[in-house]
C-alpha positions as CSV (number, residue, x, y, z in Angstrom):
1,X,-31.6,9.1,0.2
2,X,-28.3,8.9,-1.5
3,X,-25.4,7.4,0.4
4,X,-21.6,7.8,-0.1
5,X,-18.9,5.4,-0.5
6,X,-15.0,6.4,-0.3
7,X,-12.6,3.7,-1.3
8,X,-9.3,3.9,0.4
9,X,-7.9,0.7,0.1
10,X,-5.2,-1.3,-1.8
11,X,-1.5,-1.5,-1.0
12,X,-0.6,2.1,-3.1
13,X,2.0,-0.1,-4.5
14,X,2.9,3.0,-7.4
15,X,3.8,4.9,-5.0
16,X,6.3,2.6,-2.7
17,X,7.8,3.5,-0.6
18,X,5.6,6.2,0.2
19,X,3.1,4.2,0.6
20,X,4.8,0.6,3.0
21,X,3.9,2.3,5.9
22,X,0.5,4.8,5.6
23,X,-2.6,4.9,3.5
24,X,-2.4,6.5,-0.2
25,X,-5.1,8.4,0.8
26,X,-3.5,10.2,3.5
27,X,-0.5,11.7,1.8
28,X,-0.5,15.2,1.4
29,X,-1.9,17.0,-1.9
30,X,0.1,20.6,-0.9
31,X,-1.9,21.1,2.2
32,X,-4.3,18.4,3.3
33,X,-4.7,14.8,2.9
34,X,-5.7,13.5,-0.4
35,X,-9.0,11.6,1.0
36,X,-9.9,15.2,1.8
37,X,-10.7,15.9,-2.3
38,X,-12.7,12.7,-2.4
39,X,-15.0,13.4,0.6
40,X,-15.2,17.0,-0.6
41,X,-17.0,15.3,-3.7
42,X,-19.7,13.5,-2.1
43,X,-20.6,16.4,0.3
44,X,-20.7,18.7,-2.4
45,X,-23.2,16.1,-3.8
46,X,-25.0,16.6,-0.3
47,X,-24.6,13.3,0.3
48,X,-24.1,13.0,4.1
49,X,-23.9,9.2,4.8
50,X,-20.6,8.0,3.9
51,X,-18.9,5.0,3.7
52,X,-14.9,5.1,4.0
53,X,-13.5,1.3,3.1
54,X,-10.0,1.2,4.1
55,X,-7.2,-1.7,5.2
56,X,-7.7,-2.7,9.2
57,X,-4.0,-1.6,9.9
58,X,-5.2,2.1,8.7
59,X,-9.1,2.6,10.5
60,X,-7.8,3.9,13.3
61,X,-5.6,6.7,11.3
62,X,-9.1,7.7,9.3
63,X,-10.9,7.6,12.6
64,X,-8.1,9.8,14.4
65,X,-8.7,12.4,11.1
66,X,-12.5,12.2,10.9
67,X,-14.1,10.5,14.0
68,X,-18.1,9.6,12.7
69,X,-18.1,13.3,11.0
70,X,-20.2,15.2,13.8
71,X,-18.0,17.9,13.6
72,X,-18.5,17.9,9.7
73,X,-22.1,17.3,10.2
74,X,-22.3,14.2,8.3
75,X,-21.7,10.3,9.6
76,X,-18.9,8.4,8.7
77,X,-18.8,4.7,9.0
78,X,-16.0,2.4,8.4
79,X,-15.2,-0.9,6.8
80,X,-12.0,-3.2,5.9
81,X,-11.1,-4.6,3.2
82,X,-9.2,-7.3,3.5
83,X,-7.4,-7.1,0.3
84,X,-7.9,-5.1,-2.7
85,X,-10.0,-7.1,-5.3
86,X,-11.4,-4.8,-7.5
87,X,-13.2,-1.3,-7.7
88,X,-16.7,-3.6,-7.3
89,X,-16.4,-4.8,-4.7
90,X,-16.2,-2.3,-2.5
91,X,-20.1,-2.3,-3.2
92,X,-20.4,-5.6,-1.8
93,X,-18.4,-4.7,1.3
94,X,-21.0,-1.4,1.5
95,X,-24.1,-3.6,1.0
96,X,-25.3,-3.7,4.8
97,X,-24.4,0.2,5.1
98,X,-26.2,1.3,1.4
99,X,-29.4,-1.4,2.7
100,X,-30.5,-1.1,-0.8
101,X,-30.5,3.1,-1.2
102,X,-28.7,4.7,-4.5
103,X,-24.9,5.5,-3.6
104,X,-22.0,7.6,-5.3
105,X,-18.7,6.3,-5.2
106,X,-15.6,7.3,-5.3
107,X,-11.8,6.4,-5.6
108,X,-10.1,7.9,-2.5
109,X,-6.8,8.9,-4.8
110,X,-9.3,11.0,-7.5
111,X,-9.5,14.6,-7.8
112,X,-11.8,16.7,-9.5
113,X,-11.8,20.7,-9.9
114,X,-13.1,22.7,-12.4
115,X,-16.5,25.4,-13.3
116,X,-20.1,24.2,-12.3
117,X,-18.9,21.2,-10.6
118,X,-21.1,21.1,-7.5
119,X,-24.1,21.6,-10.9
120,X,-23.4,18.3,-12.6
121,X,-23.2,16.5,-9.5
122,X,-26.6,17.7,-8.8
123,X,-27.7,16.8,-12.1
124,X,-26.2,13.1,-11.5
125,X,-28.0,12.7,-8.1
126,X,-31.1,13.4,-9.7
127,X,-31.0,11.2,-12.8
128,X,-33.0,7.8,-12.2
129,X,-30.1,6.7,-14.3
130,X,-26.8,5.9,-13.4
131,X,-24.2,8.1,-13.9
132,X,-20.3,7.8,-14.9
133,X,-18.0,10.8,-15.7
134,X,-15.7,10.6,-18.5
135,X,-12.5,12.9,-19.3
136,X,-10.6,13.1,-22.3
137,X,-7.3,11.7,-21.7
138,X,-3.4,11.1,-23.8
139,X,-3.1,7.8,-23.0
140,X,-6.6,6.0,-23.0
141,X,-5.1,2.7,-22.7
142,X,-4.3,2.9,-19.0
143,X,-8.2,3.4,-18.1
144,X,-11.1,2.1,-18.3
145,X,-12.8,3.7,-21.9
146,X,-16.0,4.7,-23.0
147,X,-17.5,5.0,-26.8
148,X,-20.3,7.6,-27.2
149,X,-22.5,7.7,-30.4
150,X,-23.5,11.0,-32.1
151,X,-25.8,12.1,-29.1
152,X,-23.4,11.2,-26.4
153,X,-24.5,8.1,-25.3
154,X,-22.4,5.0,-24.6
155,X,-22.1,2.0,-26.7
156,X,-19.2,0.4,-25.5
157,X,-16.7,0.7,-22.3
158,X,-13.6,-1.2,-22.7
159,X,-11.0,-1.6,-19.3
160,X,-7.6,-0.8,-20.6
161,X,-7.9,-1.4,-24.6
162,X,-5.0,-2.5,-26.6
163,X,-6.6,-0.4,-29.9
164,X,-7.7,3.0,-29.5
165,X,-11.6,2.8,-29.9
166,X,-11.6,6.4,-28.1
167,X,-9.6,8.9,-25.8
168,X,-12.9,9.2,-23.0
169,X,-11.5,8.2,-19.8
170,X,-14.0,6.7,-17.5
171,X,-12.8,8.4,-13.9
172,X,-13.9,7.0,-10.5
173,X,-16.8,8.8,-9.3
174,X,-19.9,6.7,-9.7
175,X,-23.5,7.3,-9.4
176,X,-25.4,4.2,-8.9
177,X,-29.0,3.1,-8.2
178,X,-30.2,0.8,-5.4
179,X,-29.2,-2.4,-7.5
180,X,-25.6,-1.7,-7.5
181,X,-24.7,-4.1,-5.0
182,X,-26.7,-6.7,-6.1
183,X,-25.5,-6.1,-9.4
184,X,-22.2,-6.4,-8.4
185,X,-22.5,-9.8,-6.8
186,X,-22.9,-11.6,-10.4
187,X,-19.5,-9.8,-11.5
188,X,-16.6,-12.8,-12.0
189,X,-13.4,-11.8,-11.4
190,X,-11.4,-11.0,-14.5
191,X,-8.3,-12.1,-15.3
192,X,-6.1,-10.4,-13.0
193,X,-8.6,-11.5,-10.1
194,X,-10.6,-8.6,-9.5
195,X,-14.3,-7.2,-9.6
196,X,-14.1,-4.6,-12.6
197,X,-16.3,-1.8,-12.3
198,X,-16.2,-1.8,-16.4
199,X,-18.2,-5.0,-15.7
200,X,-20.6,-3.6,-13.3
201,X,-20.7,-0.2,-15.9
202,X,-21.7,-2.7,-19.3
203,X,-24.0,-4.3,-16.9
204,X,-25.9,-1.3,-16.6
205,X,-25.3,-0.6,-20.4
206,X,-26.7,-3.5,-21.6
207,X,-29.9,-2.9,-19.4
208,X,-30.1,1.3,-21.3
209,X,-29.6,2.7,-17.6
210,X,-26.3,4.4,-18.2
211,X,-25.4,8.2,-18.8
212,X,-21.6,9.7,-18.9
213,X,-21.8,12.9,-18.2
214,X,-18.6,14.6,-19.8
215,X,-16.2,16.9,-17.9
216,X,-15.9,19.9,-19.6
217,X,-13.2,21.9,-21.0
218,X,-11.0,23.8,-18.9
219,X,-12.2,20.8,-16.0
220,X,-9.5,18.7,-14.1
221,X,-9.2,15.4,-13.6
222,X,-6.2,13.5,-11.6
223,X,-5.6,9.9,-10.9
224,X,-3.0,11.3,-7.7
225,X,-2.2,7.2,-7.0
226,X,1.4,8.0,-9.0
227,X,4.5,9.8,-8.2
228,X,3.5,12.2,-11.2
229,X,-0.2,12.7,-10.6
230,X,0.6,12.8,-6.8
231,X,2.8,16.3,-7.7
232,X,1.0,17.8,-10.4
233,X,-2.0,17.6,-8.3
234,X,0.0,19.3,-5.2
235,X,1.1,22.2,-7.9
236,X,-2.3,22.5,-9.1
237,X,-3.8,22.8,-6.1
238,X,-1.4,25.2,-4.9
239,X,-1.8,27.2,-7.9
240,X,-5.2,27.8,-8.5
241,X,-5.8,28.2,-4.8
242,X,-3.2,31.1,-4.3
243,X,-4.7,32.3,-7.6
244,X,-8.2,32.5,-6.3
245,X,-7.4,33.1,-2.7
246,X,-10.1,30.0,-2.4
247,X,-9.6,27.2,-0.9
248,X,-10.3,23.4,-2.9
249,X,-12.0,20.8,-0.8
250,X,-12.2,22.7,2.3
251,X,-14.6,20.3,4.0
252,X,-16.2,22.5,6.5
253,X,-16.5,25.4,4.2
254,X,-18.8,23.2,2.1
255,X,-20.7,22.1,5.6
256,X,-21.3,25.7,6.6
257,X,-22.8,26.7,3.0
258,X,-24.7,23.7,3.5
259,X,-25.6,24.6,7.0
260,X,-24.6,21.4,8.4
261,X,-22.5,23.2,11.0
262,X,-22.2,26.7,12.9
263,X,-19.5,28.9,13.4
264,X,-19.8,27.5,16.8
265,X,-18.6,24.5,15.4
266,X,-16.0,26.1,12.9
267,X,-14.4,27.6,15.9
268,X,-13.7,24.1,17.8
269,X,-12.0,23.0,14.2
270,X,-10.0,26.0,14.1
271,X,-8.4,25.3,17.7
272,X,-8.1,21.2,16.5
273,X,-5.5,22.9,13.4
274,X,-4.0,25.5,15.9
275,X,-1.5,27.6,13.9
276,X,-1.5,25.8,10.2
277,X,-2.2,27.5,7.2
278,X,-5.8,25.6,6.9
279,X,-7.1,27.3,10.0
280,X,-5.9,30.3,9.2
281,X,-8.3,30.1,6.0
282,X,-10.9,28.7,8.7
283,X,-10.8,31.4,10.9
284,X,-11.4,34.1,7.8
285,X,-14.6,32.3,7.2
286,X,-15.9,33.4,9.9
287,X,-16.2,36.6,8.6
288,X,-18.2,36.2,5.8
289,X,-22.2,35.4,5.3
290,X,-23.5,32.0,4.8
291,X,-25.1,30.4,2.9
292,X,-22.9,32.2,0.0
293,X,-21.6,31.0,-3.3
């Protein structure tokens, strides 16, 4: 069974002074904490083990929003990291919790939207390959990129390239198999000090176990760890849901399609948000039919 790994750590230094006294992951993207998008991700996966790695100072914060996910019905565990050293590593911190089982993981300041979504992750937690996502991008140098051949496979990924080999982001949402871990323990730290997940990605390359699965067109993509991708996000988000009259990474509407939780349940999260606009969009799901799509 797949397991799910969040990582909610670093300093969120881009987005000082924002950032000196709370997690990154808790600021609001329009109306509910960013982390929210990432976990959405995992549990649309139907993953429902997951792993959120966070800085000691903020566990009790993450706790106080999610508790161990009963009222989600998934578990939650937690674990520190003492100081951010690299996107790879937070597979050697999950290594007791993943006990050798395939994992997805995911940056806590990524958000995805877009047609068909819950589809390809479905298709990714299938493959007996490993999976990365790639989006096309303006500025390719400020991610890690990935070369595909004539039938879409990869022949090269690059972190940060100073010539323009291509314009395929590589965003952070992982699928890994049950070697990912032990994989990432024969990393070195690069340059700058950290565990590269381009590293842990060639690794995988080199061995012919690697798929990208490309993001479509008319899909979104935001790195929300800047001041810029922290408000376009917000205005996204506020835009397509007022369009729609849907809500994006509403957690427990996913665990009621799922059938994780009752309305029973729903009700108890309704009273925990009171008055807010979110329960508001709680309460007039329990009116409608579940499972439903």
């Amino acid at each position: 069974m797949r397991k799910g790994i969040i990582l909610s750590g670093g300093t969120g230094s881009r987005l000082f002074p924002c950032t000196t006294a709370v997690s990154k992951q808790l600021l609001p993207v329009f109306d509910k904490p960013m982390i929210f998008y990432s976990l959405s991700v995992l549990m649309m996966a139907k993953i429902k083990e997951i792993l959120i790695i966070t800085n000691e100072e903020n566990i009790y914060s993450y706790k106080k929003l999610f508790n161990n996910g009963d009222n989600l019905g998934i578990k939650i565990f937690y674990e520190k990291q003492d100081k951010p050293s690299g996107i790879a590593e937070a597979l050697l911190i999950g290594k007791k919790f993943l006990n050798n089982s395939p994992c997805a993981l995911i940056l806590g300041d990524n958000i995805f939207y877009g047609n068909h979504f819950e589809k390809l992750l479905t298709k990714a937690n299938k493959n007996k390959k490993n999976t990365i996502f790639a989006y096309r991008v303006k500025n390719p140098e400020n991610y890690g990129v990935v070369k595909l051949n004539k039938n879409n496979q990869p022949i090269k990924i690059i972190e940060k390239p100073k010539k323009n080999i291509s314009d395929l982001a590589v965003t952070g949402l992982y699928f890994y198999d049950e070697k990912s871990s032990s994989y990432a323990s024969k990393i070195k730290p690069s340059k700058r000090g950290e565990l590269e997940i381009t590293d842990l990605n060639n690794i995988y390359l080199k061995k012919k176990k690697l798929d990208v699965q490309l993001l479509p067109e008319g899909f979104t993509w935001f790195d929300a760890g800047t001041y810029d991708g922290l408000l376009e996000a917000s205005m996204y988000v506020n835009s397509i849901q007022k369009r729609q009259n849907k809500m994006i990474a509403c957690l427990e509407e996913i665990a009621l399609n799922h059938k994780w939780i009752n309305k029973i349940q729903l009700k108890k999260r309704i009273y925990q948000f009171k008055k807010s606009g979110y329960a508001n969009y709680l309460h007039k799901l329990l009116k409608l039919k579940f499972p439903y799509k």
